[in-house]
Residue, then its C-alpha position, 0 to 999 in steps of 0.5 A: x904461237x911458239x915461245x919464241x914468237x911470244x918472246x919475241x912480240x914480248x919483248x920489244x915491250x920489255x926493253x921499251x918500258x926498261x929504257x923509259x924506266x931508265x931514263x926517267x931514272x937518268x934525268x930524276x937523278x941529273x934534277x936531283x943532282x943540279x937542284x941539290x944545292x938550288x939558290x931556292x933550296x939553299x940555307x941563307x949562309x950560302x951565297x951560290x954563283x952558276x957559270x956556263x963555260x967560264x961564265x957567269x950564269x946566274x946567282x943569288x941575292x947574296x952572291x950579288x951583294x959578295x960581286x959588289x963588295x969584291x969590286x970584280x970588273x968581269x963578269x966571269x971566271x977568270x975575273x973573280x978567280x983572282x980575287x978568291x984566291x987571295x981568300x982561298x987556296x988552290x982555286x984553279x985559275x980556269x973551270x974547264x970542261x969536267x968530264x963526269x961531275x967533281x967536287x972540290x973545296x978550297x980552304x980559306x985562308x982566313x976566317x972571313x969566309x968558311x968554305x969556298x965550293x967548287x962543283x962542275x958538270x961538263x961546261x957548267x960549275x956552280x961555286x957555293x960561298x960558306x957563311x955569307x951573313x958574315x959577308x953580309x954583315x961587313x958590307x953592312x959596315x962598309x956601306x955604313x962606314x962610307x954613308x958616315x964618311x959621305x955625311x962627315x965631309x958634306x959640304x953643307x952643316x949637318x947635325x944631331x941633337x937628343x930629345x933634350x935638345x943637347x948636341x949629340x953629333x956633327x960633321x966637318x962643316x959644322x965644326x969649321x961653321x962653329x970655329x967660324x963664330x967662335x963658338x967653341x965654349x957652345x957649339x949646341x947653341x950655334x942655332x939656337x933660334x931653330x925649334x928643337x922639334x921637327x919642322x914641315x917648312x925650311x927655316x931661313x937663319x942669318x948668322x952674324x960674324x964676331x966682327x960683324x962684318x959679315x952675315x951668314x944665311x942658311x936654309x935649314x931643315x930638319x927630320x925628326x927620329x928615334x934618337x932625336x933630330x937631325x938638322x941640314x943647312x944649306x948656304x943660302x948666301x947666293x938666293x938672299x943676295x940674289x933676292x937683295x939685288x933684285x929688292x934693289x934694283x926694284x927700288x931703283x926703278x920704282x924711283x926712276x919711274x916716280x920721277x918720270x913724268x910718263x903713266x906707267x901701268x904694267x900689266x903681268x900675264x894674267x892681266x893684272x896690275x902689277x906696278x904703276x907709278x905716281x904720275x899715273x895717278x896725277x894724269x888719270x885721277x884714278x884712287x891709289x887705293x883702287x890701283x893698289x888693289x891690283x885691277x885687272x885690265x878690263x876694270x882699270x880702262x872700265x874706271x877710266x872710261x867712267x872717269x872720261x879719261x878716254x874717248x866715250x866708244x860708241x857702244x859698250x860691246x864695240x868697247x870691249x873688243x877694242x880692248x881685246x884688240x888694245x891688248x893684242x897689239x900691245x902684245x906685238x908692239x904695235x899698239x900706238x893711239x892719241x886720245x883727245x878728251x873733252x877736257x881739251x887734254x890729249x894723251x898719247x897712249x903706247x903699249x909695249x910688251x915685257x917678258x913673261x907675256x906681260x904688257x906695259x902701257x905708257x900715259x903722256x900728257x901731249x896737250x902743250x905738244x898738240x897746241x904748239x902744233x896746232x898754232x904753228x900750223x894756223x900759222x902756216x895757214x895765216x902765211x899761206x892765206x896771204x900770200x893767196x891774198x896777193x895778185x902776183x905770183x910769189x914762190x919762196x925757195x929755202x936756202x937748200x933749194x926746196x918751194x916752202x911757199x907758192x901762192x893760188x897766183x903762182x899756181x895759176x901763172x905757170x900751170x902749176x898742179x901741185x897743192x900750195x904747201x910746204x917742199x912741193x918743187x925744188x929750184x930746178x924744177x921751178x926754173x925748167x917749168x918757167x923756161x918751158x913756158x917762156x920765149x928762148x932766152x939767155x937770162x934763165x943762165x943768169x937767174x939760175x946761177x944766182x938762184x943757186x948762189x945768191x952769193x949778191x945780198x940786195x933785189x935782182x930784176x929780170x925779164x922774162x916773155x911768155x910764150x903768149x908775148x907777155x913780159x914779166x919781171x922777175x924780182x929776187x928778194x932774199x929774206x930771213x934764214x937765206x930763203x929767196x923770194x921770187x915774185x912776178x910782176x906783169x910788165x904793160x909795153x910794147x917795146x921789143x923783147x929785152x935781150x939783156x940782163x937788166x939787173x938794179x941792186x938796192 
């Protein structure tokens, strides 16, 4: 092989590792060059911001907190460029794209900042900012100037006080609080019931006015440093007012319920008695003391059954679901029982449902109702029993035109189905029934119009003819409260058919 072969097959491998060993070189030096001033890398008095094509990259901690304290609204070149060239000269107002990589410093105008660095490489710059811990340090001043202005106009009463319980500082509405109780002379004791040790629980204080028509409430916490206690009250003017109404407006109804004569026994949301009223006590006979201990709801009918101050349930199994079943309808405003005890008294028991899933049951002594009821229905069934007791037929129409009574008679003359009681017929049906059972005659006109009208007091007589050829007669009597009696009377003759009205007053 000829040194020109060997050259040749040599040196394709000679320039193969020369252009490895160059580029390696290249992007060893492009590294060295952009990682030269890496935020990693970079002494803590650089704040250090990437653009790319104006903008912004990345930065580092301090150049975030330097963005914030220069307010930029734009997160790129042409947005803080402004900005630094109040504080710098000759900052260009764009990047642009550098063709090889260039440096350029730009002199402060003042002494709040060292240096200001620009550094570019085609579309990517990188600006370093000299001596940020003097940055840092003024926007620890701002934030801290802003804080104590926050806490100084704080709508509510904010103050320190040293070890020794000595006033070291206090906001505006401390001091407005102070002008208020006129407490100049002693500003330090404007809460002088409050422990000078730090407190776990908020107090509540009640500051009376120098004219002492007015109480001030705050709730006060406190948080205990180094340099001694501070101390925040919040107007708690609203939540005692508030708490005020409600005690009174409890009162009120605890009044209004100890006048009612009405049991009530409300029941919260876990089952327990939570308000009962004095009349409870009188129509249960159950202890204050064993209703003051907050019973719940099975052991509060538990006593009353004990008690017998409910019907005995046949078994104590079958008791308990019909408390359970007591307690759902309640809940759904359904649950509604009379409760006829062996005592002769009877109670009407309701049950209602209150917000929060509570429930109320509602004890009325009905017993006089009942009696009255009862007496008047005996009484009805005394007048219905005599009137069956009659022979005649005898029907009586109130003044509206309503059957109040009929006899067994009545029923047994005209076929009439329906029970003996009170407004099973009307008028109008009663004169149709006669008439369907009667020979055609002009009379039911006549009876009709003065059934109707009754505008004549006194007895009216009519005949009727039954379709059997039977006569009756019609008697019309008018009674208490402008009812009409009409009662039929079976007439023994056999003379013709009286065609006309026949009418006798008395």
């Amino acid at each position: 092989m000829s040194n020109f072969d060997t050259g040749f097959l040599v040196a394709p491998n000679a320039f193969l590792v020369i252009g490895l060993f160059v580029s390696f070189s290249a992007g060893v030096a492009l590294s060295k060059l952009f990682s030269r001033r890496a935020p990693s890398a970079v002494a803590r008095e650089q704040a250090v911001f990437i653009f790319e094509d104006g903008l912004l990259a990345t930065t580092n901690k301090l150049g975030s907190e330097i963005l914030a304290s220069l307010e930029a609204t734009r997160p790129d070149w042409q947005g803080l460029a402004p900005i630094l060239s109040r504080k710098f000269s000759e900052v260009p107002p764009t990047l642009g794209i550098a063709d090889s990589h260039s440096l350029k410093k730009c002199p402060p105008l003042s002494d709040k900042f060292a240096s200001l660095t620009i550094e570019q490489w085609g579309n990517r710059a990188r600006i370093i900012l000299e001596a940020p811990n003097r940055i840092q340090s003024q926007l620890s001043e701002r934030m801290n100037q802003e804080g104590n202005q926050a806490v100084y106009f704080a709508p509510y009463p904010i103050w320190n006080t040293g070890s020794d319980g000595a006033l070291c500082w206090a906001n505006a509405a401390y001091d407005n609080l102070v002008h208020t109780m006129d407490k100049d002379d002693a500003p330090a004791s404007l809460f002088n019931s409050i422990k000078t040790a730090a407190q776990s629980e908020t107090q509540r204080v009640a500051l009376t006015t120098p004219d002492q028509t007015q109480t001030l409430w705050y709730d006060i916490s406190s948080l205990e440093t180094d340099n001694g206690v501070t101390y925040f009250a919040i107007d708690a003017n609203a939540v005692v007012n508030a708490e005020i109404a409600q005690r009174n407006f409890v009162q009120t109804l605890t009044k209004t319920f100890a006048q009612l004569p009405i049991g009530l026994a409300l029941f919260d949301r876990k089952r327990q008695l939570a308000l009962f009223n004095p009349a409870l006590i009188d129509l249960t006979s159950l202890p204050a003391d064993f209703l003051s201990s907050r019973p719940n709801l099975l052991t509060f009918f538990d006593r009353l059954r004990e008690n017998r101050i409910m019907p005995e349930p046949k078994s104590y199994a079958s008791w308990r679901e019909h408390i359970a079943e007591l307690v759902i309808a309640a809940s759904d405003d359904r649950y509604s029982d009379t409760w006829t005890l062996p005592s002769g008294v009877t109670y009407r028991v309701i049950g209602r449902p209150h917000p929060d899933g509570a429930i109320a049951l509602l004890f009325e002594d009905i017993t006089s109702e009942v009696s009255l009821s009862r007496r008047f229905r005996a009484e009805l069934e005394l007048g219905q029993s005599i009137l069956d007791a009659l022979e005649s037929p005898v029907a009586v129409f109130s003044q509206s035109g309503e059957m109040t009574f009929c006899n067994a008679s009545y029923q047994a003359l005209w076929r009439f189905k329906s029970k003996p009681g009170i407004n099973n017929e009307t008028l109008n049906q009663a004169l149709t029934l006669w008439e369907s059972q009667c020979k055609s005659s002009t009379v039911f006109t006549e009876i009709h119009n003065r059934l109707r009208t009754r505008s004549e007091q006194g007895t009216l007589h009519f005949s009727l003819r039954l379709i059997s050829g039977e006569a009756l007669k019609l008697t019309v009597s008018t009674v208490h409260g402008g009812s009409a009696l009409v009662q039929f009377t079976k007439v023994e003759t056999h003379s013709p058919e009286p065609e006309k009205l026949q009418k006798v007053f008395v």
